[in-house]
DOMARLO-905811 format. One record per atom (N, C-alpha, C, O): residue number from 0; residue in one letter; chain; atom name; x, y, z. Coordinates in nm, 4 decimals. Layout:
residues N
i; aa; ch; at; xx; yy; zz
NUM; A; A; CA; X; Y; Z;
...
//
This chain:
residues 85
i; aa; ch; at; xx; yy; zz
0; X; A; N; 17.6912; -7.7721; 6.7394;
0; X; A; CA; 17.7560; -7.7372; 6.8632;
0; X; A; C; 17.8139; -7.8605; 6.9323;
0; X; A; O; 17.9355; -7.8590; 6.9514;
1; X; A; N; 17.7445; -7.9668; 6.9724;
1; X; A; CA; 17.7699; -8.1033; 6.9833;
1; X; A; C; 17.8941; -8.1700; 6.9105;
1; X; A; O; 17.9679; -8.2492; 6.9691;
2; X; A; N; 17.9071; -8.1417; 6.8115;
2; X; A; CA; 17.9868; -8.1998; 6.7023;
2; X; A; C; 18.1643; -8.1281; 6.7399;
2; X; A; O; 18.2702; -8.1853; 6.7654;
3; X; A; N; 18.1414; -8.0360; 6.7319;
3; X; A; CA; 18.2231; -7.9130; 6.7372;
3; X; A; C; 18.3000; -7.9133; 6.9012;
3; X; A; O; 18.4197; -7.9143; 6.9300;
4; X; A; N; 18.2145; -7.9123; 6.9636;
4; X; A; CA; 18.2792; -7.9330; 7.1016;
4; X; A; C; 18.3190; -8.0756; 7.1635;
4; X; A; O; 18.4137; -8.1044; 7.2368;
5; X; A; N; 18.2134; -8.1582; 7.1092;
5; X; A; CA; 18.3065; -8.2811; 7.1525;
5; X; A; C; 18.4688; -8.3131; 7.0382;
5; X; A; O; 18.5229; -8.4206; 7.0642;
6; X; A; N; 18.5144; -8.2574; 6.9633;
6; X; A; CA; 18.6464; -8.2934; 6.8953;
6; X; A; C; 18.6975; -8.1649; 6.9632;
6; X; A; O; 18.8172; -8.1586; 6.9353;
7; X; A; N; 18.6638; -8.0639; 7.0362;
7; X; A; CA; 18.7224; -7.9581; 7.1320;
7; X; A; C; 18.7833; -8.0516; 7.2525;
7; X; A; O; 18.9041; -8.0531; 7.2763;
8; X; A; N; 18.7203; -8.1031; 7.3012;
8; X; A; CA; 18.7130; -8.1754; 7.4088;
8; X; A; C; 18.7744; -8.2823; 7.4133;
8; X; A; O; 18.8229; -8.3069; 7.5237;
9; X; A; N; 18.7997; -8.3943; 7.2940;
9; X; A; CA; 18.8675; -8.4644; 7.2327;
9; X; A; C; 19.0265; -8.4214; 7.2435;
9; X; A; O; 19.1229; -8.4891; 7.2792;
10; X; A; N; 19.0198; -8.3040; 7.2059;
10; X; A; CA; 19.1610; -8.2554; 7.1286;
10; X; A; C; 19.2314; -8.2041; 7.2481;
10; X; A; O; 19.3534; -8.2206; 7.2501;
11; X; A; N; 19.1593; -8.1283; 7.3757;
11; X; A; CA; 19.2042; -8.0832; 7.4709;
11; X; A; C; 19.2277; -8.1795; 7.5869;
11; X; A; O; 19.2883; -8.1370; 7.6853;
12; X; A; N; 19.1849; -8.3052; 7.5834;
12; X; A; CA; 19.2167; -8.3899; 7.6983;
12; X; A; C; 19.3255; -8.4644; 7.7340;
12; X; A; O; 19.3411; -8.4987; 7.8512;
13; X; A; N; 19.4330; -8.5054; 7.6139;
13; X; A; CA; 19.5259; -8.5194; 7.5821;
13; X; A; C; 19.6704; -8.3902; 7.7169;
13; X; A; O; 19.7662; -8.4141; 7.7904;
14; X; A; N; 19.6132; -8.2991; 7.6839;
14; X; A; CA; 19.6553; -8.1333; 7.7196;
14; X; A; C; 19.7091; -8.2121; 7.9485;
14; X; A; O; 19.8046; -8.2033; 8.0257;
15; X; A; N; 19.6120; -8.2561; 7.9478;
15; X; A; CA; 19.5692; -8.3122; 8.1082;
15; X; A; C; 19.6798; -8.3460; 8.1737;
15; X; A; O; 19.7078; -8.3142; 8.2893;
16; X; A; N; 19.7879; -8.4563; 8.0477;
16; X; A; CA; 19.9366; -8.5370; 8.0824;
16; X; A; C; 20.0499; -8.4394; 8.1028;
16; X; A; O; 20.1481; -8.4593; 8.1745;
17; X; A; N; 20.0237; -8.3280; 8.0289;
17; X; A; CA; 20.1725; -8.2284; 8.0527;
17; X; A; C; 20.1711; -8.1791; 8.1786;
17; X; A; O; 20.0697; -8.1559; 8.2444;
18; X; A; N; 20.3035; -8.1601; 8.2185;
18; X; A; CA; 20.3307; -8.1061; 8.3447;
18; X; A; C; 20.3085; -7.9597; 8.3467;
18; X; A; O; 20.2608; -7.9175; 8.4520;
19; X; A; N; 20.3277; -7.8901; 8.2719;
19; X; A; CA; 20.2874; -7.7332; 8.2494;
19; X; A; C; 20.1879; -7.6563; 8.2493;
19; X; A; O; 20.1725; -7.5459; 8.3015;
20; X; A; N; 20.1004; -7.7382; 8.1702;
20; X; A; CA; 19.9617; -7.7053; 8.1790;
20; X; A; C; 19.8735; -7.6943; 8.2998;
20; X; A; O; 19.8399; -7.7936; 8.3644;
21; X; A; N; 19.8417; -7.5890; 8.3253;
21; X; A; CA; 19.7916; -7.6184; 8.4875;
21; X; A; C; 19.6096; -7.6898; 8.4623;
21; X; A; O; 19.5036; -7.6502; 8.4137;
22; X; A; N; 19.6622; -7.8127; 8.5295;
22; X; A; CA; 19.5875; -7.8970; 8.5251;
22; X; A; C; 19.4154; -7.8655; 8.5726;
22; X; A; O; 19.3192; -7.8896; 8.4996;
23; X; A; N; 19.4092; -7.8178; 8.6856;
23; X; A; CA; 19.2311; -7.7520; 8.7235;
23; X; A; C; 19.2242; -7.6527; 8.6954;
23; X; A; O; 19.1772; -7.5804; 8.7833;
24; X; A; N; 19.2694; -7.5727; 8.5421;
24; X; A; CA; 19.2350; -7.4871; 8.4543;
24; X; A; C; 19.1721; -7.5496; 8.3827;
24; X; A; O; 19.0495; -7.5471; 8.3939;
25; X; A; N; 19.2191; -7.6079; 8.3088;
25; X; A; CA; 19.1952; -7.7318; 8.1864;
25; X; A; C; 19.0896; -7.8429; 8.2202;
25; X; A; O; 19.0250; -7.9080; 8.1381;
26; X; A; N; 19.0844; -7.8524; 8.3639;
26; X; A; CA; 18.9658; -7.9462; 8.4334;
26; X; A; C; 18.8310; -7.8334; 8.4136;
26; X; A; O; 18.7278; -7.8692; 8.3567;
27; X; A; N; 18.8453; -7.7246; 8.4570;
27; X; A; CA; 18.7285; -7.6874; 8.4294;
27; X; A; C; 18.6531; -7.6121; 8.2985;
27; X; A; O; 18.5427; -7.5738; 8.2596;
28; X; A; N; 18.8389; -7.6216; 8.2475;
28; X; A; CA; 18.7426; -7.5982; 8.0792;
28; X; A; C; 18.6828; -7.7454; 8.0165;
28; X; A; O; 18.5968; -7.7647; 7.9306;
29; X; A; N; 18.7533; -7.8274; 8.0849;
29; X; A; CA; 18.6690; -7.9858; 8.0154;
29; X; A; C; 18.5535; -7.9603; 8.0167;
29; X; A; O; 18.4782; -7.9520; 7.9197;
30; X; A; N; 18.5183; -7.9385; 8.1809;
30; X; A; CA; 18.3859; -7.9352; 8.2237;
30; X; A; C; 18.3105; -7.8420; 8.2263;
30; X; A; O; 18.1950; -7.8631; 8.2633;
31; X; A; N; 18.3459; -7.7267; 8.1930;
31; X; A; CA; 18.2209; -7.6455; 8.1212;
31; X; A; C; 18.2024; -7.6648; 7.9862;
31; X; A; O; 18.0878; -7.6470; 7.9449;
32; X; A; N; 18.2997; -7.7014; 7.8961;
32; X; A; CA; 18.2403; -7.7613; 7.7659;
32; X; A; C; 18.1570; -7.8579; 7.8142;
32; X; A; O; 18.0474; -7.8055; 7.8343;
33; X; A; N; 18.1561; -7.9479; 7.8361;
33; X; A; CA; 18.0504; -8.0533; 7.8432;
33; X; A; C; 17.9326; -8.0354; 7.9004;
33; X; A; O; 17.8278; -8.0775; 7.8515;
34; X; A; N; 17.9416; -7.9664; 8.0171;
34; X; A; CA; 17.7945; -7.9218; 8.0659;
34; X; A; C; 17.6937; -7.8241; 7.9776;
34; X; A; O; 17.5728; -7.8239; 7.9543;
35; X; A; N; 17.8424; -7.7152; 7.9289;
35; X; A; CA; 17.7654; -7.6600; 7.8420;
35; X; A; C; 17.6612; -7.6838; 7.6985;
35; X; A; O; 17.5546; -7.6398; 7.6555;
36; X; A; N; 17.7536; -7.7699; 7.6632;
36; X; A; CA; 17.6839; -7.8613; 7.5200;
36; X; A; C; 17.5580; -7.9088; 7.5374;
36; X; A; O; 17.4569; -7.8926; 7.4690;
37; X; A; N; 17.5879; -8.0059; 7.6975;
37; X; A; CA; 17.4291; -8.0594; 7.6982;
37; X; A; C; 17.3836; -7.9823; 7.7301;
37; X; A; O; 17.2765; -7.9874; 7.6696;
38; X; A; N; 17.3817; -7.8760; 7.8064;
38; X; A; CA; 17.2338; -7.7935; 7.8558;
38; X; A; C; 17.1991; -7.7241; 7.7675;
38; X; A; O; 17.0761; -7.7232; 7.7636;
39; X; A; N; 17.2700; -7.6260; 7.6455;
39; X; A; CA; 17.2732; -7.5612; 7.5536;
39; X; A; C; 17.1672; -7.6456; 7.4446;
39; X; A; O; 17.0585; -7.6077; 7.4009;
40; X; A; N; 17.2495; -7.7886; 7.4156;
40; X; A; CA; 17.1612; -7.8587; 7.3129;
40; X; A; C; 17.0236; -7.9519; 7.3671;
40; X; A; O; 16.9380; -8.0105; 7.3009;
41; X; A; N; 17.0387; -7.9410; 7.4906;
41; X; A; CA; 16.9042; -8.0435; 7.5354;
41; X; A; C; 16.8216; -7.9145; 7.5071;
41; X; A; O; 16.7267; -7.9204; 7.4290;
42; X; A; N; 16.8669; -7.7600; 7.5891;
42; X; A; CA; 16.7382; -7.6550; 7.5702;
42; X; A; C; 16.6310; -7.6249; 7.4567;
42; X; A; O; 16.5178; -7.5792; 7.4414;
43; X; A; N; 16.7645; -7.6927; 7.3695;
43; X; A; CA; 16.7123; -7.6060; 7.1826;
43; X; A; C; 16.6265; -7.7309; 7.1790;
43; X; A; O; 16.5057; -7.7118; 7.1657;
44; X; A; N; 16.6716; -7.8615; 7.1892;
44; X; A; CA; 16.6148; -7.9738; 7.1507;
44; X; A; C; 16.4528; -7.9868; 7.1778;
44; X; A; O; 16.3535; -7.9992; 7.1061;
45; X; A; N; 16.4831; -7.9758; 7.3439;
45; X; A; CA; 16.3290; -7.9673; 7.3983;
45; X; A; C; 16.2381; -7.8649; 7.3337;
45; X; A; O; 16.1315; -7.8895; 7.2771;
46; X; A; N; 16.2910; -7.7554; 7.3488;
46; X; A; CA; 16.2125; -7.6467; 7.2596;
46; X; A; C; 16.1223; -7.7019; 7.1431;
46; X; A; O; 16.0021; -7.7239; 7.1284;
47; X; A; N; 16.2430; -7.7146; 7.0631;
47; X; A; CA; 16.1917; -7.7555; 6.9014;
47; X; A; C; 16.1162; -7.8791; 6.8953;
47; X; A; O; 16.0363; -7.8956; 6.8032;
48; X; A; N; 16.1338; -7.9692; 6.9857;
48; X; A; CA; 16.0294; -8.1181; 6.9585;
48; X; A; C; 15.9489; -8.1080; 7.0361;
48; X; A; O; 15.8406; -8.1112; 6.9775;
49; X; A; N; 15.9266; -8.0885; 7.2191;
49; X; A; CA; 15.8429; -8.0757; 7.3012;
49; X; A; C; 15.7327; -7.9293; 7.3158;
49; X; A; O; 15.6311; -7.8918; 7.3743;
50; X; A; N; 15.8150; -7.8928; 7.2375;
50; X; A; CA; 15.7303; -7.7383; 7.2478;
50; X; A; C; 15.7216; -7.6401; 7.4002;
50; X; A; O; 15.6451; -7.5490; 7.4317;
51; X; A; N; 15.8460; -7.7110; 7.4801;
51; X; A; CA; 15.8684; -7.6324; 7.6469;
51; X; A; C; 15.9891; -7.6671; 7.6154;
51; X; A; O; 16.0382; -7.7345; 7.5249;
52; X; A; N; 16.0540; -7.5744; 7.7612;
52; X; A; CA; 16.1890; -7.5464; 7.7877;
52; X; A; C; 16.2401; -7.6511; 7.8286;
52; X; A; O; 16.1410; -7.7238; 7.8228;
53; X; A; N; 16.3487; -7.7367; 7.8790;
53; X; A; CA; 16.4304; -7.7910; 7.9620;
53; X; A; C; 16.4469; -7.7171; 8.0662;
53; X; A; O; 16.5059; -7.8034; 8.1312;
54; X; A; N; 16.4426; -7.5998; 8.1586;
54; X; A; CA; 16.4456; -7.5344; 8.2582;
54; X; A; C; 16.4659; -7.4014; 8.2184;
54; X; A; O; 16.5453; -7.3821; 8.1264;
55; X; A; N; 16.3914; -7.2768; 8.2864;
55; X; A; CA; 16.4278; -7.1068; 8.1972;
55; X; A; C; 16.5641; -7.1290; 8.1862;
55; X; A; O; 16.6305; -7.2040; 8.2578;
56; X; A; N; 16.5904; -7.0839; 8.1247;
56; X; A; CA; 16.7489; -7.0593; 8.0819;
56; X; A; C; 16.8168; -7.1321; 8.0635;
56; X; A; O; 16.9293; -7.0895; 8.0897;
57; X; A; N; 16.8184; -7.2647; 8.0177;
57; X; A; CA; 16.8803; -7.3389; 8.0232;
57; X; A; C; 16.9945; -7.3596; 7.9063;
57; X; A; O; 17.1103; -7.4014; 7.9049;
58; X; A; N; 16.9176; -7.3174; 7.8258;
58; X; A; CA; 17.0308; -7.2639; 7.6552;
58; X; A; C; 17.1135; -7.1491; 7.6423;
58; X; A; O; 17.1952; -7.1459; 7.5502;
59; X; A; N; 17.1050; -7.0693; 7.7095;
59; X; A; CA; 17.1643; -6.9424; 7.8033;
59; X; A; C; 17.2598; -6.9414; 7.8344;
59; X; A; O; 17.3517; -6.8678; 7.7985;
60; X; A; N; 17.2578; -7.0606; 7.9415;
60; X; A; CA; 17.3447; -7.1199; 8.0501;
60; X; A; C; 17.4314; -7.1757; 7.9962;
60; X; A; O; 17.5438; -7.1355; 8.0264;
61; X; A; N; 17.4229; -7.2899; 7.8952;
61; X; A; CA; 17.5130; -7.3688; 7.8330;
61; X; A; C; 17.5609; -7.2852; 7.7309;
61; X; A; O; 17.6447; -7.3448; 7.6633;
62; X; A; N; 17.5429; -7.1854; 7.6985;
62; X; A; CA; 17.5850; -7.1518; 7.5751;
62; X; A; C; 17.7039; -7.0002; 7.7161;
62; X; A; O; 17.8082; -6.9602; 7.6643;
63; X; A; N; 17.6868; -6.9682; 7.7975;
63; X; A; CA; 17.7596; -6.8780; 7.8710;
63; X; A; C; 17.8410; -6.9947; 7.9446;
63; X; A; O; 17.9353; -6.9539; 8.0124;
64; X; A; N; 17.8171; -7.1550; 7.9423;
64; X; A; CA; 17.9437; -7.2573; 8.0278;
64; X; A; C; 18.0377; -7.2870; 7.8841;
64; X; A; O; 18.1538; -7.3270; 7.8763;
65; X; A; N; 17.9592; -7.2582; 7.7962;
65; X; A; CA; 18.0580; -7.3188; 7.6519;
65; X; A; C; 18.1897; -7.1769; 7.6223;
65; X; A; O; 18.3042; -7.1922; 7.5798;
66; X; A; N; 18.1305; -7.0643; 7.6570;
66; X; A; CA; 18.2047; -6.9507; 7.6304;
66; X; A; C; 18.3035; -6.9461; 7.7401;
66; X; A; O; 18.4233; -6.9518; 7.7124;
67; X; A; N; 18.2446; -6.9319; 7.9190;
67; X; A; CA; 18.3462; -6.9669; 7.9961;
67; X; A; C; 18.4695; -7.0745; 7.9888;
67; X; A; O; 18.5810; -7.0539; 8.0368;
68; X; A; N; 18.4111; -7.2435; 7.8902;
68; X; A; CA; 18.5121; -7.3179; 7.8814;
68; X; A; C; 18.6397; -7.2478; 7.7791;
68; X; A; O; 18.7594; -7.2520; 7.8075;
69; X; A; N; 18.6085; -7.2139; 7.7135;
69; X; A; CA; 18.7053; -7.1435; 7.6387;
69; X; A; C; 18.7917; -7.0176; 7.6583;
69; X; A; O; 18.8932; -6.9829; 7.5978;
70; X; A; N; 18.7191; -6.9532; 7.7674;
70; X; A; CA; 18.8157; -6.8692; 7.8108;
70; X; A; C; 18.9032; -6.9639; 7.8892;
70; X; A; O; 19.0240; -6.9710; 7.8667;
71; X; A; N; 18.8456; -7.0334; 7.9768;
71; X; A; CA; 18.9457; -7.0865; 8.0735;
71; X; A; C; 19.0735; -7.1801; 7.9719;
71; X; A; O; 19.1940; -7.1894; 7.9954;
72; X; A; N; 19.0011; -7.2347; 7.8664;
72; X; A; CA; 19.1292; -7.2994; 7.7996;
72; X; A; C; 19.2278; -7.1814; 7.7573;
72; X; A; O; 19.3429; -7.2249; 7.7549;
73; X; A; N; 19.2211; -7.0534; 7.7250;
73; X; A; CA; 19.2873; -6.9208; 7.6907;
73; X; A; C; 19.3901; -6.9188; 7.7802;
73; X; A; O; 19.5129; -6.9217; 7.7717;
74; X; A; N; 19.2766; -6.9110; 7.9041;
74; X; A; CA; 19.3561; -6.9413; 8.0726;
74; X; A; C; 19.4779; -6.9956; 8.0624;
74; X; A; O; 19.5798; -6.9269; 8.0689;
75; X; A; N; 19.4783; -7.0934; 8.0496;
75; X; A; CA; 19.5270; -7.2339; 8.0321;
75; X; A; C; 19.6773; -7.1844; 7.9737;
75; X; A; O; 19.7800; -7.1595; 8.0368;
76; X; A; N; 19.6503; -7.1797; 7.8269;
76; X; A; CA; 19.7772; -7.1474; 7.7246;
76; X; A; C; 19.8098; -7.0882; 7.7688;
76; X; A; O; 19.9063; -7.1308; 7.8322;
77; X; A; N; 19.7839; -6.9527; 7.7900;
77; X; A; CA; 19.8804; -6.8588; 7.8797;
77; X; A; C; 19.9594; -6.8149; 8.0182;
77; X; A; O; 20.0476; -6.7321; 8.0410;
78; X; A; N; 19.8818; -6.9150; 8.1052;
78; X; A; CA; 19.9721; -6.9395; 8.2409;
78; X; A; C; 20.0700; -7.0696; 8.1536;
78; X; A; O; 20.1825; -7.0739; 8.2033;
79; X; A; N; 20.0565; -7.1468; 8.0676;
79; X; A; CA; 20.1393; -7.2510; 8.0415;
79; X; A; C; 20.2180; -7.1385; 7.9574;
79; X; A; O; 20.3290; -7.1866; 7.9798;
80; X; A; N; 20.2383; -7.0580; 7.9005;
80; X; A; CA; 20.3466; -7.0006; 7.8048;
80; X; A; C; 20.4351; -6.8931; 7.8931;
80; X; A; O; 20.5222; -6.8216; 7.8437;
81; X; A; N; 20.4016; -6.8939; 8.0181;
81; X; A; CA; 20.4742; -6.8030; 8.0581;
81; X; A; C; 20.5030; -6.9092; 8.2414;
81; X; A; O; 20.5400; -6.8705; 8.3522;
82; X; A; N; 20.4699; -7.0209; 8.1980;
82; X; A; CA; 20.5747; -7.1234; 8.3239;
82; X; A; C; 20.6683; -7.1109; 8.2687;
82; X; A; O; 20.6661; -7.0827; 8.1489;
83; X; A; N; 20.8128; -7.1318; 8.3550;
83; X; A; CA; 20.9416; -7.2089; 8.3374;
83; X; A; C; 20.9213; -7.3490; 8.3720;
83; X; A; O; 20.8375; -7.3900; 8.4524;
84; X; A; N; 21.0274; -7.4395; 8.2868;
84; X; A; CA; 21.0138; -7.5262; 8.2318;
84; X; A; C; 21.0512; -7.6431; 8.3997;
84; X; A; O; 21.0479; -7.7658; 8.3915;
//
């Protein structure tokens, strides 16, 4: 998941410089990928080595901020495909 979303995140930040792209769409798909990753992968992490949670829900959460980031990048493409130029 880590792996996967940071070259998401990588690939989409670039996206930030165009004028079309509406920019605090794309800000908050940055930032729910990233929040999501860590809370998603610290949850599993702690789990599996500490034998407790990182906070109830915390893998939940990141894994419903990783799904929101991606809608909002959806967001994104499609208010940008239907701006004029």
């Amino acid at each position: 998941m880590l792996l996967f979303h940071a070259v998401a995140i990588l690939a989409a930040s670039p996206l930030l410089q165009r004028p079309r792209v509406p920019r605090s769409i794309l800000v908050i798909s940055l930032s729910a990928w990233r929040c999501g990753a860590v809370l998603l992968s610290a949850g599993i992490a702690m789990r599996a080595v500490a034998g407790h949670h990182l906070f109830p829900m915390a893998a939940p959460i990141g894994g419903f901020a990783m799904i929101t980031g991606w809608l909002a990048l959806a967001t994104a493409a499609t208010v940008s495909a239907f701006r004029k130029h």
